[in-house]
PALUM-289208 format. One record per residue (C-alpha): residue number from 1; residue in one letter; chain; x, y, z. Coordinates in nm, 2 decimals. Layout:
BEGIN
{k: NUM r: A c: A u: X v: Y w: Z}
...
***
This chain:
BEGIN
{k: 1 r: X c: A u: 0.00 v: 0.00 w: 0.00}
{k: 2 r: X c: A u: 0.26 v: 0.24 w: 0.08}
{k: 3 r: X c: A u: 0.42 v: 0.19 w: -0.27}
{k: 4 r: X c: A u: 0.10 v: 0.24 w: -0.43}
{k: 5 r: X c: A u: 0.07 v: 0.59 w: -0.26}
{k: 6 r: X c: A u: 0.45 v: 0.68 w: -0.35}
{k: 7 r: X c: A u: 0.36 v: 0.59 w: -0.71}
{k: 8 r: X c: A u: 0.03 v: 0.78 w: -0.70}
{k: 9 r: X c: A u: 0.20 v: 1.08 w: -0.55}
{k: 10 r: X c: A u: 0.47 v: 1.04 w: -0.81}
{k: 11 r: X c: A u: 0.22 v: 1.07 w: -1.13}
{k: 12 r: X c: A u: 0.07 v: 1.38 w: -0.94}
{k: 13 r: X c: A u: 0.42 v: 1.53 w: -0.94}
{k: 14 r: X c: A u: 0.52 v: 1.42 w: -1.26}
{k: 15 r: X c: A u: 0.19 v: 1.59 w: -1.42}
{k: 16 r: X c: A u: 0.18 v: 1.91 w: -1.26}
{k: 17 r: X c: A u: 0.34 v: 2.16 w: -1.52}
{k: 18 r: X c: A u: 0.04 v: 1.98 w: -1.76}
{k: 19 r: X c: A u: -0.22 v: 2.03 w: -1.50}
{k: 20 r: X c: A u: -0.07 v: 2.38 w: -1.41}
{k: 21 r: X c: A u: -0.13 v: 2.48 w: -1.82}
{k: 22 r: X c: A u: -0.48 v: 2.35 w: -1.83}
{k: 23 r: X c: A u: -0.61 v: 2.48 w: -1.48}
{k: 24 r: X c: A u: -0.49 v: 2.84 w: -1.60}
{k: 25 r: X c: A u: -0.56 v: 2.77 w: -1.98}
{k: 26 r: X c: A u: -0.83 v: 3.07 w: -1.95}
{k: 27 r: X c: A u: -0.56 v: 3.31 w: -1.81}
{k: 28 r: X c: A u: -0.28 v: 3.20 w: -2.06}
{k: 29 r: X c: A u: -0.54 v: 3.22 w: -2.39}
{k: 30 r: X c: A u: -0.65 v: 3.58 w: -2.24}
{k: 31 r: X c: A u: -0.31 v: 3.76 w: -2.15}
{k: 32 r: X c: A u: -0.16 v: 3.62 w: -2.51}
{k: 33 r: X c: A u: -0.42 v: 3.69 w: -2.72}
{k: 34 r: X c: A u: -0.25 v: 4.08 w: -2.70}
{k: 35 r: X c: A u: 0.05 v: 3.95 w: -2.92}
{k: 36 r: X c: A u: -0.01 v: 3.61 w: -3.13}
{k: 37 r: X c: A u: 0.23 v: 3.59 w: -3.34}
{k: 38 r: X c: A u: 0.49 v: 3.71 w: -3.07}
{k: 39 r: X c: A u: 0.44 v: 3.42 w: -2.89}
{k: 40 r: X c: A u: 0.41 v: 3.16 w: -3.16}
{k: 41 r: X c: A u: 0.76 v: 3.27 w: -3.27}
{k: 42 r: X c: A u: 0.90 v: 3.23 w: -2.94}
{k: 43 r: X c: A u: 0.76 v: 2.88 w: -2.92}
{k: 44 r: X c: A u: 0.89 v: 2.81 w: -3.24}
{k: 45 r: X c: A u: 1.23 v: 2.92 w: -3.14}
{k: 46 r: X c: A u: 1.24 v: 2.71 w: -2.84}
{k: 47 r: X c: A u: 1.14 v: 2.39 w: -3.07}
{k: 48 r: X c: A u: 0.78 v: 2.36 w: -2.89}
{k: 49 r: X c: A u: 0.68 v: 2.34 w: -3.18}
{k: 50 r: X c: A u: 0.78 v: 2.18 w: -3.57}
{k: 51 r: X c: A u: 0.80 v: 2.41 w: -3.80}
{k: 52 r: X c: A u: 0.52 v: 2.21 w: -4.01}
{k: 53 r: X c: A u: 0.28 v: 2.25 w: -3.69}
{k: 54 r: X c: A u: 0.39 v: 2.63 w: -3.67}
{k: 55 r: X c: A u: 0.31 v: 2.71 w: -4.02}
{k: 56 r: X c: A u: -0.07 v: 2.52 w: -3.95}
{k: 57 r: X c: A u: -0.11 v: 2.70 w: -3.65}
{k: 58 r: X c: A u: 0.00 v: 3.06 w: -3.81}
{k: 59 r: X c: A u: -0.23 v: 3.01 w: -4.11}
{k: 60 r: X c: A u: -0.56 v: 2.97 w: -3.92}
{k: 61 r: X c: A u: -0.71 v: 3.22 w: -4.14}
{k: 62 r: X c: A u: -1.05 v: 3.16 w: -4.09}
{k: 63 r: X c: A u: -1.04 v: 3.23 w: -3.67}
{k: 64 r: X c: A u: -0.96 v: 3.51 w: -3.46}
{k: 65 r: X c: A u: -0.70 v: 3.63 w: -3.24}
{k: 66 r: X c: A u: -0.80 v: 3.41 w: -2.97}
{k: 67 r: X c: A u: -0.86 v: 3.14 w: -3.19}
{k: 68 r: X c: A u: -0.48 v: 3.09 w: -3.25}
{k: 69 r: X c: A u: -0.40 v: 3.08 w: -2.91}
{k: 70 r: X c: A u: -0.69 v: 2.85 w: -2.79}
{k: 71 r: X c: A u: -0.55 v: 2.62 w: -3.06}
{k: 72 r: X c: A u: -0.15 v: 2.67 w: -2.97}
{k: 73 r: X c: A u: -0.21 v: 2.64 w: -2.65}
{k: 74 r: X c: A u: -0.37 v: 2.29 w: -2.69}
{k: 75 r: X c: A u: -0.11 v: 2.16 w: -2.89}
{k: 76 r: X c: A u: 0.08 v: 2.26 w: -2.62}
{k: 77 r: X c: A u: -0.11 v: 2.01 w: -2.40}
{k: 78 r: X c: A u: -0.14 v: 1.74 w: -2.65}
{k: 79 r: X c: A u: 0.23 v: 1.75 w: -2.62}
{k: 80 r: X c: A u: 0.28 v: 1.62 w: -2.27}
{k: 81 r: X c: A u: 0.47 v: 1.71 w: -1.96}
{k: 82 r: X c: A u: 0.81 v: 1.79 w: -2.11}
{k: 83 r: X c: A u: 0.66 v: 2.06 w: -2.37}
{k: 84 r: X c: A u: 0.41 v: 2.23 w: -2.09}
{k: 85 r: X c: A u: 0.73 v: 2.26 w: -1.84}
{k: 86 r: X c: A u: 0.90 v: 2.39 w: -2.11}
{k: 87 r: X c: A u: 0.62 v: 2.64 w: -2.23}
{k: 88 r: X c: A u: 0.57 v: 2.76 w: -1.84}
{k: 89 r: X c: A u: 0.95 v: 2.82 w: -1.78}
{k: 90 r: X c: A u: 0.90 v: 3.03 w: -2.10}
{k: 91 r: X c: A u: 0.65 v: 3.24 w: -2.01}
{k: 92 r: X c: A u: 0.84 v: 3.32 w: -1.67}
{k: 93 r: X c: A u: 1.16 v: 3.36 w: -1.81}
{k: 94 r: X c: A u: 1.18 v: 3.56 w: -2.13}
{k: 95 r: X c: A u: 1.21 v: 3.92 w: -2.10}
{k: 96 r: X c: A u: 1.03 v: 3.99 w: -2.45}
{k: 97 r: X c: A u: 0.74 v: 3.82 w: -2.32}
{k: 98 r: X c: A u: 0.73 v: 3.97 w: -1.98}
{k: 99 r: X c: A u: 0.75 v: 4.30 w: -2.14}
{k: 100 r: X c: A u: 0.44 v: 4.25 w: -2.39}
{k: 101 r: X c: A u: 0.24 v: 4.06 w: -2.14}
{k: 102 r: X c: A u: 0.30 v: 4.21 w: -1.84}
{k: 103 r: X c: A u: 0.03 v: 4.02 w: -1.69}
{k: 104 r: X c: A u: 0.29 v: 3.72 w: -1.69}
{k: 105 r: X c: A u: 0.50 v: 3.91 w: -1.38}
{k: 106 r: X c: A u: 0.19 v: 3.79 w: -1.21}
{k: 107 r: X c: A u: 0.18 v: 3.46 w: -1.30}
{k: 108 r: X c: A u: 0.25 v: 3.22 w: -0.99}
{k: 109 r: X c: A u: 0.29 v: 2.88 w: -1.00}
{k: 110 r: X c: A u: 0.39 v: 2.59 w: -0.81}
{k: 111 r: X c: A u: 0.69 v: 2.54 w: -0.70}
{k: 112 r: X c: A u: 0.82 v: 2.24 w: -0.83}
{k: 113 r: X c: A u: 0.62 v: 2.33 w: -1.16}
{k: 114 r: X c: A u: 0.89 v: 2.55 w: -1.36}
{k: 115 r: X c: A u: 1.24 v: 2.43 w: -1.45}
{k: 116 r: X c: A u: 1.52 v: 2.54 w: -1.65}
{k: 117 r: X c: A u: 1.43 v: 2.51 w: -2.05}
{k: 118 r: X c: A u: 1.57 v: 2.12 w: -2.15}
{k: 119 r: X c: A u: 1.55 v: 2.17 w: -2.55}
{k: 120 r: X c: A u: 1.64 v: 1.77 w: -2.55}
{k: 121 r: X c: A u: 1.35 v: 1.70 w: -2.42}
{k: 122 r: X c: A u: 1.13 v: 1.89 w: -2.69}
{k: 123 r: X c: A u: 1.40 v: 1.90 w: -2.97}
{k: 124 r: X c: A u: 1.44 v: 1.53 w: -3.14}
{k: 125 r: X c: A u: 1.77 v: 1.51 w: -3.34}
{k: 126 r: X c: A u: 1.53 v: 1.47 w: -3.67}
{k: 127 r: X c: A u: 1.46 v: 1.85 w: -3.63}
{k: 128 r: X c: A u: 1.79 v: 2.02 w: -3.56}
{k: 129 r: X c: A u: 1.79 v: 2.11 w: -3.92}
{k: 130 r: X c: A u: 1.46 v: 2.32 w: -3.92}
{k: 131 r: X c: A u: 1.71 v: 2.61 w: -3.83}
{k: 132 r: X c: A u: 1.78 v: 2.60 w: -4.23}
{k: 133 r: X c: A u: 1.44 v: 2.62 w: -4.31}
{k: 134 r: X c: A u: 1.22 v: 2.93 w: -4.42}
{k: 135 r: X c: A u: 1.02 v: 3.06 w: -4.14}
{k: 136 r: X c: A u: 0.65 v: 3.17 w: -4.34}
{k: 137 r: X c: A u: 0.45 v: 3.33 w: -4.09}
{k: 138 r: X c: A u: 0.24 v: 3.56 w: -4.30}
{k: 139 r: X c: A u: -0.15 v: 3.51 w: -4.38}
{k: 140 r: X c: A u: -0.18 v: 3.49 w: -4.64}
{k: 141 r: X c: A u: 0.16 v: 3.29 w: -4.72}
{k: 142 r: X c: A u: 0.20 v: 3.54 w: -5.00}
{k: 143 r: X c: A u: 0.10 v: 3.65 w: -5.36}
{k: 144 r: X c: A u: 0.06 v: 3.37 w: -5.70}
{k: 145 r: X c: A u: 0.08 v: 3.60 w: -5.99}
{k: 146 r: X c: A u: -0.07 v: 3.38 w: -6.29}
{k: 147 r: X c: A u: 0.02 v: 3.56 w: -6.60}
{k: 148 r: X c: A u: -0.20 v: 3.35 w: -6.85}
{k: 149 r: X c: A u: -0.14 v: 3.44 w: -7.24}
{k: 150 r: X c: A u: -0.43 v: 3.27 w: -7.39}
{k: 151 r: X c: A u: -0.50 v: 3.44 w: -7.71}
{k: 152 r: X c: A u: -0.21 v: 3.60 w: -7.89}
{k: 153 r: X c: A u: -0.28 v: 3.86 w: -8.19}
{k: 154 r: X c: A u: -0.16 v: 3.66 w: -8.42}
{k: 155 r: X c: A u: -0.50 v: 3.49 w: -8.41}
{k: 156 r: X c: A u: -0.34 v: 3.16 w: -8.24}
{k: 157 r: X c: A u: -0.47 v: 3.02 w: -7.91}
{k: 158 r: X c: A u: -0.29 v: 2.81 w: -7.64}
{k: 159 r: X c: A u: -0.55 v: 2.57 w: -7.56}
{k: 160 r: X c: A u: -0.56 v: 2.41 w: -7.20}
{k: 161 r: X c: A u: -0.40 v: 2.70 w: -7.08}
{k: 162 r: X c: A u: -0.71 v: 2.77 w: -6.91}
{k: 163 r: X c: A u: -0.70 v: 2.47 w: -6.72}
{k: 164 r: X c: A u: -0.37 v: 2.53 w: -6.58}
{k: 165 r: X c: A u: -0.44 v: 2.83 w: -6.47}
{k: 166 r: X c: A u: -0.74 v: 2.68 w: -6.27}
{k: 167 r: X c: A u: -0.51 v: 2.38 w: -6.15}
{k: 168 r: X c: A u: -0.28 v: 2.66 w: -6.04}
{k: 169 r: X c: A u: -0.49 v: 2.88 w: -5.84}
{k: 170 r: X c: A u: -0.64 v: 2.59 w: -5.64}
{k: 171 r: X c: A u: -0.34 v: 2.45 w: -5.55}
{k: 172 r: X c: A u: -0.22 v: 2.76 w: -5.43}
{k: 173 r: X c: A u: -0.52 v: 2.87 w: -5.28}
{k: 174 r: X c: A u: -0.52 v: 2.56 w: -5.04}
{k: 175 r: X c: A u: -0.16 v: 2.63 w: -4.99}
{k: 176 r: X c: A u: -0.28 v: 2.96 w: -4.80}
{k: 177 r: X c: A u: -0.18 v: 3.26 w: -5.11}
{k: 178 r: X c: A u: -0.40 v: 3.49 w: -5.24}
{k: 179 r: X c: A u: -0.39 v: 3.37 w: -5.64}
{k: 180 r: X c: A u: -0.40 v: 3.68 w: -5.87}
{k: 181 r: X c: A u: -0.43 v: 3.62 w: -6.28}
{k: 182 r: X c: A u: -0.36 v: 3.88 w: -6.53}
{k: 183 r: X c: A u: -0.42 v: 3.75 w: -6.92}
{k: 184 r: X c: A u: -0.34 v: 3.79 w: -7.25}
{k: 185 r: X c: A u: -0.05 v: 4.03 w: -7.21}
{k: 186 r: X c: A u: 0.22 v: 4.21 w: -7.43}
{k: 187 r: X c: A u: 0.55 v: 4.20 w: -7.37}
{k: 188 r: X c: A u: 0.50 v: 4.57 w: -7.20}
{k: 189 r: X c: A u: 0.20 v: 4.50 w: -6.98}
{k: 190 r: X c: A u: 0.44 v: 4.19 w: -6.87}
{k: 191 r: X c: A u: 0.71 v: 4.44 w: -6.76}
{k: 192 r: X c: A u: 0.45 v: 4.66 w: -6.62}
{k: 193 r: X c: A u: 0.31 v: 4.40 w: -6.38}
{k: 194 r: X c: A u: 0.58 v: 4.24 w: -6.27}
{k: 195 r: X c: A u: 0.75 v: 4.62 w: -6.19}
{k: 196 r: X c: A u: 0.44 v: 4.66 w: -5.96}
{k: 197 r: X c: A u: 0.42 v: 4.30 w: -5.80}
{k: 198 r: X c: A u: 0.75 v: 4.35 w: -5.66}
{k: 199 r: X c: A u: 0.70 v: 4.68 w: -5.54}
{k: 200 r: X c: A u: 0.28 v: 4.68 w: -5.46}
{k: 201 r: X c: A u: 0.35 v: 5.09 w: -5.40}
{k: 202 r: X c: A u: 0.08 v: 5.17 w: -5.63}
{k: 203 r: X c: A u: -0.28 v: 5.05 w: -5.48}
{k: 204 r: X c: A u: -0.45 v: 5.19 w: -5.81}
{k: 205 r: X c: A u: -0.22 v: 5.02 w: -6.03}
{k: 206 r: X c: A u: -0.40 v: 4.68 w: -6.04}
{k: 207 r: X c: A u: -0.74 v: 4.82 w: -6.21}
{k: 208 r: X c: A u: -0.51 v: 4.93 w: -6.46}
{k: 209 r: X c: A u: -0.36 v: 4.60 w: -6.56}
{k: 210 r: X c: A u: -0.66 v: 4.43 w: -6.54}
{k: 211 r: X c: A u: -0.59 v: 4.16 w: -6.20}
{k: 212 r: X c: A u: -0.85 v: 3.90 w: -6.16}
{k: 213 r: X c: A u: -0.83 v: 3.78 w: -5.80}
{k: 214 r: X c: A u: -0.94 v: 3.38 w: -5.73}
{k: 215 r: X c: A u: -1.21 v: 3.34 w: -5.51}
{k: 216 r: X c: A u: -1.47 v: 3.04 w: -5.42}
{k: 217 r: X c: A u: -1.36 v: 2.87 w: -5.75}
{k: 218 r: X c: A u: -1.37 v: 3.18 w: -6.02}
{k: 219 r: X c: A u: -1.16 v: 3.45 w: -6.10}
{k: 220 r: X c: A u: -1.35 v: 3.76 w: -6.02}
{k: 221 r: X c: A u: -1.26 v: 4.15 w: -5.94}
{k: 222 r: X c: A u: -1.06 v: 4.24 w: -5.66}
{k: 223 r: X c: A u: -1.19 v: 4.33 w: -5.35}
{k: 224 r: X c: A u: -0.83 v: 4.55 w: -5.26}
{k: 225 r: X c: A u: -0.52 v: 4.57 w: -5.31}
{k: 226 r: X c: A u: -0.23 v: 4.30 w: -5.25}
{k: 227 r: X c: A u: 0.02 v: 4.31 w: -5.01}
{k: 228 r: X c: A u: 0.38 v: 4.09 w: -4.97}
{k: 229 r: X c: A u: 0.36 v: 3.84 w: -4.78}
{k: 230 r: X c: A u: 0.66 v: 3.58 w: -4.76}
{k: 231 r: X c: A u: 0.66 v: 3.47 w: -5.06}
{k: 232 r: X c: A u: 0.61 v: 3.55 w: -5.43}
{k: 233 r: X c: A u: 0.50 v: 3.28 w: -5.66}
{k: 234 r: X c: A u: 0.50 v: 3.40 w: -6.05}
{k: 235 r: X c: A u: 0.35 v: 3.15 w: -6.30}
{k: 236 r: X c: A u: 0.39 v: 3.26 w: -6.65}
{k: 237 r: X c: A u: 0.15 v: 3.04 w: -6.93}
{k: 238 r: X c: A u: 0.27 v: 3.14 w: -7.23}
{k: 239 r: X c: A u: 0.49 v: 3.04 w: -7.54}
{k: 240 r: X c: A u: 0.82 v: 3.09 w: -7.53}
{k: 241 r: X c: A u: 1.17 v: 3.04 w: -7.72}
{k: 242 r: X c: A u: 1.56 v: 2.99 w: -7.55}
{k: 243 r: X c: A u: 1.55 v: 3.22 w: -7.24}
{k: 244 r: X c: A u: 1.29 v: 3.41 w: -7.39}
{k: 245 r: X c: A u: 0.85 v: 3.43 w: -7.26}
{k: 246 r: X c: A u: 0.63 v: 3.57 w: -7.51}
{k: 247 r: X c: A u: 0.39 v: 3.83 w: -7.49}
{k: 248 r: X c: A u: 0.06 v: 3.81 w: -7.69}
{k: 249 r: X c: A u: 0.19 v: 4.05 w: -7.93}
{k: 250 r: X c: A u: 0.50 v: 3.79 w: -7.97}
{k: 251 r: X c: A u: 0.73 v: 4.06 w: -7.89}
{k: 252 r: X c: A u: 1.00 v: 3.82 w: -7.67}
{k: 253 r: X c: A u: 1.03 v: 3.92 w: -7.29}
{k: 254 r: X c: A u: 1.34 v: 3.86 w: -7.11}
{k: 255 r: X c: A u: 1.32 v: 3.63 w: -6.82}
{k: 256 r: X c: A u: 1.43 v: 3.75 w: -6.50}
{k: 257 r: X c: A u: 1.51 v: 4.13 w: -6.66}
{k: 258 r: X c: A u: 1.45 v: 4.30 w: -6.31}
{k: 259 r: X c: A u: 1.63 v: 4.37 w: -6.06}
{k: 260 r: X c: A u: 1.65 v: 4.14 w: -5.73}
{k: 261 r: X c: A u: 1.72 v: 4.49 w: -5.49}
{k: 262 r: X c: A u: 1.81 v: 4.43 w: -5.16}
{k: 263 r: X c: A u: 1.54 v: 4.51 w: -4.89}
{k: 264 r: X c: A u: 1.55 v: 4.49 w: -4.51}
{k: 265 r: X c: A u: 1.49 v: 4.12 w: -4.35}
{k: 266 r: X c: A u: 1.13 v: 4.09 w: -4.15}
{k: 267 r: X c: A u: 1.29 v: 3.97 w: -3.80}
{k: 268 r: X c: A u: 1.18 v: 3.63 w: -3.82}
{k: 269 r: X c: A u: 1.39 v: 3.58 w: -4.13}
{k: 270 r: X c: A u: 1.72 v: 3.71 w: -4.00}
{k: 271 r: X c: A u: 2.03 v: 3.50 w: -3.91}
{k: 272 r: X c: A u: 2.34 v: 3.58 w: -3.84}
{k: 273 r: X c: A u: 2.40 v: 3.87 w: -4.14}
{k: 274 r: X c: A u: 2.13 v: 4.12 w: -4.21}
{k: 275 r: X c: A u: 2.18 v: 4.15 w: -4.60}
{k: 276 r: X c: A u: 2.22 v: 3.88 w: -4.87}
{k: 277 r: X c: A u: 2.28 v: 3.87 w: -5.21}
{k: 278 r: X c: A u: 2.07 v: 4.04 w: -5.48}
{k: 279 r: X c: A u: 2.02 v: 3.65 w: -5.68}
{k: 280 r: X c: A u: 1.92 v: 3.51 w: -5.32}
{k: 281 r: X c: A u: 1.61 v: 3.36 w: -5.26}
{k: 282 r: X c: A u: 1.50 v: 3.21 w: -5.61}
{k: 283 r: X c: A u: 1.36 v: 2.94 w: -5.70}
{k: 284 r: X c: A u: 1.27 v: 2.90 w: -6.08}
{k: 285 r: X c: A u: 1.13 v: 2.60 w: -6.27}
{k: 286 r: X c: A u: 1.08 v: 2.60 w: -6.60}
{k: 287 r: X c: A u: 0.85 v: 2.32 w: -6.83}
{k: 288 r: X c: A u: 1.14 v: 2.21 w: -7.10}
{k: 289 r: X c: A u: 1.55 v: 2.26 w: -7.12}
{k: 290 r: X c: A u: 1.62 v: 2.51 w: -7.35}
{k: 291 r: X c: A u: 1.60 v: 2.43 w: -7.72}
{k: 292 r: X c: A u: 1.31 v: 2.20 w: -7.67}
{k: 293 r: X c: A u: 0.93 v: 2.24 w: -7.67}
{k: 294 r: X c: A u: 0.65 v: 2.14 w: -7.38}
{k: 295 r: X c: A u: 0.35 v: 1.95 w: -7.43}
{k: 296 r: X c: A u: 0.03 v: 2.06 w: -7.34}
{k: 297 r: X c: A u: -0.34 v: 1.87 w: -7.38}
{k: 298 r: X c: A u: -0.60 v: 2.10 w: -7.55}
{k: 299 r: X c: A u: -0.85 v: 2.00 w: -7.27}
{k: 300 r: X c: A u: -0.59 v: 1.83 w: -7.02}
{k: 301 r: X c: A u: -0.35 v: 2.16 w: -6.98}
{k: 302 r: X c: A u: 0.01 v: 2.10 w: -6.98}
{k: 303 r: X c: A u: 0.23 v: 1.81 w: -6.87}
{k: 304 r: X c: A u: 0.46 v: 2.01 w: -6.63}
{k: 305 r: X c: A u: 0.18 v: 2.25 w: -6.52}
{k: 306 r: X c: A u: -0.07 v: 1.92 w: -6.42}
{k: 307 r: X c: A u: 0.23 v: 1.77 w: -6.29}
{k: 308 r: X c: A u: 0.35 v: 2.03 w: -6.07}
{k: 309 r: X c: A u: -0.03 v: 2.08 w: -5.92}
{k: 310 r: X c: A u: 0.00 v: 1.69 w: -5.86}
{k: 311 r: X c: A u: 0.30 v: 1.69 w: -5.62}
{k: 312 r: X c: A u: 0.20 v: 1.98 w: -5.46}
{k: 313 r: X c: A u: -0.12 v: 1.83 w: -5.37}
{k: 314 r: X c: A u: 0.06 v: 1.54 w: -5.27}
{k: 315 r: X c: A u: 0.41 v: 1.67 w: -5.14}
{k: 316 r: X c: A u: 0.31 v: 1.95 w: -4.95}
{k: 317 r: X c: A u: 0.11 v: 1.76 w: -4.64}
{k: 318 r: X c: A u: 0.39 v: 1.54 w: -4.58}
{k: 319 r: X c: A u: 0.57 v: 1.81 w: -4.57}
{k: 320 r: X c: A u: 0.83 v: 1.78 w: -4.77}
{k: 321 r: X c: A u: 1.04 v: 2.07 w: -4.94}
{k: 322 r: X c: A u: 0.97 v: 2.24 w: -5.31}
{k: 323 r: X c: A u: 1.29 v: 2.09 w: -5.43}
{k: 324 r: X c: A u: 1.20 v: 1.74 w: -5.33}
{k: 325 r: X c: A u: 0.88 v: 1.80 w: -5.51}
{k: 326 r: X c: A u: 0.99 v: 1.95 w: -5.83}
{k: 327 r: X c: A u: 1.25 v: 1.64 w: -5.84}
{k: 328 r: X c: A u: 0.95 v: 1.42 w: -5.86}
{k: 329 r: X c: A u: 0.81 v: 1.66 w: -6.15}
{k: 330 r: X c: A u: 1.10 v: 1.60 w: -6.37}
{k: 331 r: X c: A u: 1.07 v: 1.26 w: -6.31}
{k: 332 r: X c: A u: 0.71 v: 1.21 w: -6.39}
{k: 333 r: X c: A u: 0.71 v: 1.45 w: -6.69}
{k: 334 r: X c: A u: 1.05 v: 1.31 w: -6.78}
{k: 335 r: X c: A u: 0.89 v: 0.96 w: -6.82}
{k: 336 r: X c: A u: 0.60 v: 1.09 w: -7.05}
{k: 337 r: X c: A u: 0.55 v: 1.00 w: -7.40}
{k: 338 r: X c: A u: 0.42 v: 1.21 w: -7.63}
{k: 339 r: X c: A u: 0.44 v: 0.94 w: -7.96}
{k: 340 r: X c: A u: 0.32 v: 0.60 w: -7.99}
{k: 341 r: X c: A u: 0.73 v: 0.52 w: -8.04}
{k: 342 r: X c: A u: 0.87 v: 0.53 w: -7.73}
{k: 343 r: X c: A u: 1.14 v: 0.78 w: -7.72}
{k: 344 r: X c: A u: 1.08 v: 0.99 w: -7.98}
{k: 345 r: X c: A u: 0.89 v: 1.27 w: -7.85}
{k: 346 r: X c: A u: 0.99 v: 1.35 w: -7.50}
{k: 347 r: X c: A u: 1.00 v: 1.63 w: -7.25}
{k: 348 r: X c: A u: 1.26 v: 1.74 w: -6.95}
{k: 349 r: X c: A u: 1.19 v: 2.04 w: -6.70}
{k: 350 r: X c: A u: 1.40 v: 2.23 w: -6.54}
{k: 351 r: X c: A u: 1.45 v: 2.36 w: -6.20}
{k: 352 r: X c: A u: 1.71 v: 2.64 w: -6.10}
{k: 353 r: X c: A u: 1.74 v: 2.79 w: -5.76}
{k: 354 r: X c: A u: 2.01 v: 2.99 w: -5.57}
{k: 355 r: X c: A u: 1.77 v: 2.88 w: -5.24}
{k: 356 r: X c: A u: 2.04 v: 2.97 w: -4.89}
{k: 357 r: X c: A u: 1.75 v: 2.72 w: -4.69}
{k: 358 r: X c: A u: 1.47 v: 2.45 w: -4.74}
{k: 359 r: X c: A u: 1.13 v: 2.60 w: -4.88}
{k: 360 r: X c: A u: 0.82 v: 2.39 w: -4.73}
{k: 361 r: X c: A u: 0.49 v: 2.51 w: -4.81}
{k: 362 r: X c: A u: 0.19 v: 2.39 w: -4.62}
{k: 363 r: X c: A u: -0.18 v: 2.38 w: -4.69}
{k: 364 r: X c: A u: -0.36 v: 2.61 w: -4.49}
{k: 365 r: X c: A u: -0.54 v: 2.49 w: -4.16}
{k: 366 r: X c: A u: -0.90 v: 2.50 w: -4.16}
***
């Protein structure tokens, strides 16, 4: 009997940082709900969290302030006793925290309830190398430009391009961006828009180059303007020629002709140097190797475009990164015939990147 009661008294012990977080639940949702995103980096940067939970949890779009917290607060929980102790230490011990919340000064607990931070406990060896991952903690994620050339004035139409386009705008609709289309444009109006996408300085400027915005299933009028998030995605439908994108007027457009300025790093993308190079950042997959032509279905859409939508769909929840994905692109389209004699109408992709980390992208959390 008297080592039943040790071992009862034991299991109280042993539980009370998790009873300590769910008997003041209502006190921790309240006093955070001033600065959600504050804390949900911090717990991030204590491992707490993964980085895939931190990017569901961060893309709630659909709830409120509190919302967030109710639902970081039970994955907290769901965590067990190692995570809440470390989550309680945390909210005693970091100054950035006790400045925001000041409420958390306040904050008594037991006594044998808060120890010092033990990241082995929270941080398996599998996730040491989230460090070289992106952080995207923006909602939306960011901006998919679609820049559709349909019908060109040479009285030619690319068939099926429609359907990529719709492929494209779901996928990254799900994927938590806000999926802008601009069509049929010359090789000006392509300048013009992507000179305002990577600025957005100009609110009026999107009337005036005709921006569809993706919403419930259609392409309709936007309701205001777009604003960066952390990341740009630029999909470009059109024909093309050796480095070269056409514009409806089949005046060639260079690839890549503007400038990658430097700007300031948000704070939850620095590291250890606060500038990088210009050609940082970039990720850029293209449907064929130069010289060579893509295939596209006049009702199907395109192989690479319907391929890409494929692995996305199936890539991203497992979280795996965009290079991973885009390797299983080439090899799907790579293994496509397009004649009833094998090899002798093929097609390669291509994907270029001057990435410095890991680029995961997950579907957003409803």
């Amino acid at each position: 009997m008297r080592l039943a009661a040790r071992r009862r008294r034991k299991s109280r012990s042993s539980m009370s940082a998790k009873d300590t977080t769910r008997n003041r639940k209502i006190f921790i949702q309240t006093t955070l709900c001033g600065d959600y995103r504050l804390i949900l980096n911090k717990v991030l940067e204590k491992k707490l969290v993964t980085t895939r939970e931190y990017n569901n949890l961060k893309s709630i779009c659909k709830e409120d302030v509190e919302g967030h917290v109710v639902e970081l607060v039970d994955k907290i929980l769901n965590k067990g006793e190692d995570t809440c102790q470390a989550f309680l230490s945390l909210l005693q011990t970091d100054e950035d925290l006790q400045t925001t919340f000041p409420e958390l000064r306040n904050f008594t607990l037991p006594k044998n309830t808060i120890k010092a931070p033990c990241s082995e406990h929270v941080l398996p060896a599998s996730k040491k190398k989230e460090d070289e991952q992106y952080p995207i903690t923006s909602c939306p994620a960011g901006v998919c430009l679609i820049i559709n050339n349909l019908n060109f004035q040479d009285g030619t139409t690319r068939t099926g391009s429609d359907r990529d386009a719709h492929c494209l705008a779901e996928v990254f609709s799900w994927l938590g961006f806000r999926v802008l289309m601009c069509e049929d444009q010359t090789k000006q109006q392509m300048e013009d828009t992507l000179e305002f996408f990577s600025s957005l300085n100009d609110a009026s400027k999107p009337q005036d180059l005709n921006v569809k915005e993706f919403r419930d299933g259609a392409f309709v009028v936007p309701q205001d303007a777009p604003n960066h998030g952390d990341v740009f995605v630029c999909c470009v439908l059109s024909h093309g020629a050796e480095g070269v994108v056409c514009g409806v007027d089949f005046q060639t457009a260079c690839q890549g002709s503007l400038p990658h300025r430097g700007v300031p790093l948000p704070e939850h993308l620095t590291d250890d140097s606060q500038t990088i190079p210009e050609e940082a950042d970039i990720l850029v997959a293209v449907a064929t190797v130069e010289d060579h032509k893509a295939m596209r279905h006049k009702t199907d859409g395109s192989w690479f475009i319907q391929s890409v939508c494929r692995h996305l769909k199936e890539g991203c929840p497992r979280g795996e990164d965009m290079v991973t994905i885009l390797h299983r692109v080439n090899g799907q389209v790579g293994r496509k015939e397009a004649s009833q004699t094998a090899g002798e109408s093929k097609q390669m992709p291509e994907v270029r990147f001057t990435l410095r980390k890991t680029l995961v992208l997950s579907p957003q959390h409803n």
